[in-house]
Structure formats: C-alpha cells, structure tokens
C-alpha positions as CSV (number, residue, x, y, z in Angstrom):
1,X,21.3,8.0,0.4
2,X,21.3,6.7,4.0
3,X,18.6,7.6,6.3
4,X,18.8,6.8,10.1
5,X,16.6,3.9,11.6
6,X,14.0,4.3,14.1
7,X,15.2,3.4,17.7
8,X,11.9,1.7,18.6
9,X,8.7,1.2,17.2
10,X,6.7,3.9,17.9
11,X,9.1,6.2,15.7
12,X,8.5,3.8,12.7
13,X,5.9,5.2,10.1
14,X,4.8,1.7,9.7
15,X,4.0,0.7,13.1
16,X,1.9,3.9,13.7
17,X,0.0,3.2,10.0
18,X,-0.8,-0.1,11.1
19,X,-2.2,1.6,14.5
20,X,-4.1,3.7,12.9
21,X,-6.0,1.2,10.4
22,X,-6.8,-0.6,13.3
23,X,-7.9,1.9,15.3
24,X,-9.7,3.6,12.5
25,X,-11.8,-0.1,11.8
26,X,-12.5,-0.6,15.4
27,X,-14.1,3.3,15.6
28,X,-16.3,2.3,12.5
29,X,-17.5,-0.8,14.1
30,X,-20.1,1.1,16.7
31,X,-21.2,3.2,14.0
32,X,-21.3,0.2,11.7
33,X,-23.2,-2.5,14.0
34,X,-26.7,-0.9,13.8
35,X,-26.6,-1.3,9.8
36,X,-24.8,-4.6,10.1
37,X,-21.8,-4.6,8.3
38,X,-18.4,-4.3,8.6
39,X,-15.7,-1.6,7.9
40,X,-14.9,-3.6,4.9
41,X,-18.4,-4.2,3.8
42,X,-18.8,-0.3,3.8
43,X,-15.8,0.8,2.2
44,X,-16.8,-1.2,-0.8
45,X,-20.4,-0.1,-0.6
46,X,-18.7,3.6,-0.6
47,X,-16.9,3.1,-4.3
48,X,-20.3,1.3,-5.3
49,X,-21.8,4.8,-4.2
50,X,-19.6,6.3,-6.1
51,X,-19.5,4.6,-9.2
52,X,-22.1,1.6,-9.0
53,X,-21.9,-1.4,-11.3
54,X,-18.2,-2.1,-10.9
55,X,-16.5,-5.0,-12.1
56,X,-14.9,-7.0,-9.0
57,X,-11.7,-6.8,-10.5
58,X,-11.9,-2.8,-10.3
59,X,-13.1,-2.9,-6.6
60,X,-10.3,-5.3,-5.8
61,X,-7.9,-2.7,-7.2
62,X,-9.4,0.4,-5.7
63,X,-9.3,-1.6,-2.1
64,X,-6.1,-2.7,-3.0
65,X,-7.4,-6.5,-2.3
66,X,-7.0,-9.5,-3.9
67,X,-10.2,-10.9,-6.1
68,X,-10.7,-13.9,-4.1
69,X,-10.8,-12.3,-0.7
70,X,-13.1,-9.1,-2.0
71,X,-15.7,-12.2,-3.6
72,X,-16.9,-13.5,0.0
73,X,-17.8,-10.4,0.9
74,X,-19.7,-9.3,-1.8
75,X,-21.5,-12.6,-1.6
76,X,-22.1,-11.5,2.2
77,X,-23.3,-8.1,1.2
78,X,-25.2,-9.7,-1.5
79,X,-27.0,-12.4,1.2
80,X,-27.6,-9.3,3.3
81,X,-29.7,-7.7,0.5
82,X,-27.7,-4.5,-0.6
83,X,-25.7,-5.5,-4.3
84,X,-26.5,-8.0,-6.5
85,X,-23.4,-9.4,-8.8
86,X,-24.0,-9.9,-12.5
87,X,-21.5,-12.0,-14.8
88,X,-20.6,-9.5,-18.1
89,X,-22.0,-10.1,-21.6
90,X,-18.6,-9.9,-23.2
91,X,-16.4,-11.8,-20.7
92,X,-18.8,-14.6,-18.5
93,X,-15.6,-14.3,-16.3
94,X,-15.9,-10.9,-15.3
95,X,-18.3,-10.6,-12.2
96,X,-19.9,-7.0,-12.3
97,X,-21.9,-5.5,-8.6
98,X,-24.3,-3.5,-8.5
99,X,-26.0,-1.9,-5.7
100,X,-29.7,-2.8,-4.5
101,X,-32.3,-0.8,-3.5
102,X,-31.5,-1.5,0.2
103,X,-27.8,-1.1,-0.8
104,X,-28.0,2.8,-2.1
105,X,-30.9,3.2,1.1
106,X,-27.8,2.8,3.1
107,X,-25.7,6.2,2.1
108,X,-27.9,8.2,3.6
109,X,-26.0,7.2,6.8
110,X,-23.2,7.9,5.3
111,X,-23.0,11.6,6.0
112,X,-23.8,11.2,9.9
113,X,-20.8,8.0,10.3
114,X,-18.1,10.5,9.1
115,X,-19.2,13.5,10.9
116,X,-18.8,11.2,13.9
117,X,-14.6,9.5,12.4
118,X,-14.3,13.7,11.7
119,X,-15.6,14.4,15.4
120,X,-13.5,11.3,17.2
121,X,-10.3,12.5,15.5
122,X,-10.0,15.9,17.4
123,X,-8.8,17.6,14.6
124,X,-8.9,20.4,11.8
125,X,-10.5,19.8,8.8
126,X,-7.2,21.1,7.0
127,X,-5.2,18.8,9.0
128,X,-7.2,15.3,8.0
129,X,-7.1,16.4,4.7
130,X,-3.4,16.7,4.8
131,X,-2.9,13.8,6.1
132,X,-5.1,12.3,3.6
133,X,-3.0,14.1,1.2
134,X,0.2,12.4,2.9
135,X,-1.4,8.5,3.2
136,X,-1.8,8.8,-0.3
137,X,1.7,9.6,-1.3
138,X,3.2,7.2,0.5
139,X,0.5,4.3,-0.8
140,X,1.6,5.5,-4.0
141,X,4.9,5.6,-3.2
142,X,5.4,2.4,-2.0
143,X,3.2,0.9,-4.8
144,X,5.9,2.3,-7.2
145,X,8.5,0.7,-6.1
146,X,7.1,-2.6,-5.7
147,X,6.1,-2.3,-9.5
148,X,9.9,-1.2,-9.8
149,X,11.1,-4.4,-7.7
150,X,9.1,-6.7,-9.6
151,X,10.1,-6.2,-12.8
C-alpha cells in the first residue's frame, strides 16, 4: 500500500510531534522553575504519584527511556530531597524509588501546572483528550513495529 510523501516538513507528522514535545517542555519550564525541576524531573515524579515505589526499570519503560539516562535524574531528584532509591531484597540489582515527604508535598501543584498546559493550549477539553487518544496510537503503533523489525 503506497501512501504519498509529504512535500515539506511541516506536512510530516514527525516534524510537527517533535514541535510539539519541545514546545510542550519549554511551556512546563515557567511553571516548573519555582519548584526547581525540570519537565523530566516532573514527569517521573507524576508516575511516582501515581504508583510510588517503582523499580527504575518500570519508570524507564513507562518514559520510554533508557535505565542509564533515567538514574542521573533520580539521583538529582534524590539530591534535591523529593525520592529516595532503595536496592530490592530479592534482586540487589534492582534499584526501587520512592517518593519523600517533600517529594509527594509537590503534587499539590500539580493540579494548578495543568490547568495552566490546559489553558495555554486554546482548546476543548474533548479535543486534548483526542489527541491524547491519537499520540497514543501512534506511540503504540510505532512501538509495534519496531518489536516487528527487530525480531
């Protein structure tokens, strides 16, 4: 099945995806400074919200990072006070983080940071949950057939 090519750029769904991310992470970073951390940093404090004491491993694969580039920022978030990582009883290699006093302190922001990304974005409700909806499909998507190409 053949599928014509974008002309230019701007009508690639890639080039406007990667746009977005970094338009999305420099938004955050007004809303972020005052806390001190980064877009990162509170993505990963989000899950930890969600589900605390996560394994590093799980986090990587949730933020669809690599373990060795999701460590230094934990270690940062841990030097600023908000997790504390703990090795596992079973497996000394697994490296489990858990969320300080300080670190849970910090959600109650939380609510007021995306009412301001739900404000800057000018649109419905309905339509950012759409294209929430979409983003997600074509993550998955694309995951699926780099798990295809691989084997």
């Amino acid at each position: 099945m053949s599928h014509p090519l974008p002309e230019y750029a701007d009508d690639m769904f890639c080039f406007a995806t990667y746009n977005a991310a970094h338009v999305i992470n420099r938004a955050y970073t007004p809303l972020l400074k005052p806390l001190g951390l980064t877009y990162p940093q509170y993505i990963t404090l989000t899950l930890l919200w969600e589900t605390d004491g996560q394994s590093v491993g799980q986090l990587a694969k949730q933020l669809m990072m690599e373990s060795s580039t999701l460590t230094p920022l934990i270690k940062r978030l841990e030097s600023l006070g908000h997790v504390s990582r703990h090795r596992g009883l079973r497996d000394e290699r697994q490296v489990f983080v858990r969320l300080t006093q300080s670190g849970r302190e910090l959600k109650h922001h939380a609510a007021d940071i995306t009412a301001c990304m739900i404000a800057g974005t000018g649109m419905k409700i309905g339509d950012l949950q759409s294209l929430v909806f979409g983003l997600r499909k074509l993550t998955q998507n694309l995951v699926a057939a780099q798990d295809t190409k691989s084997k």
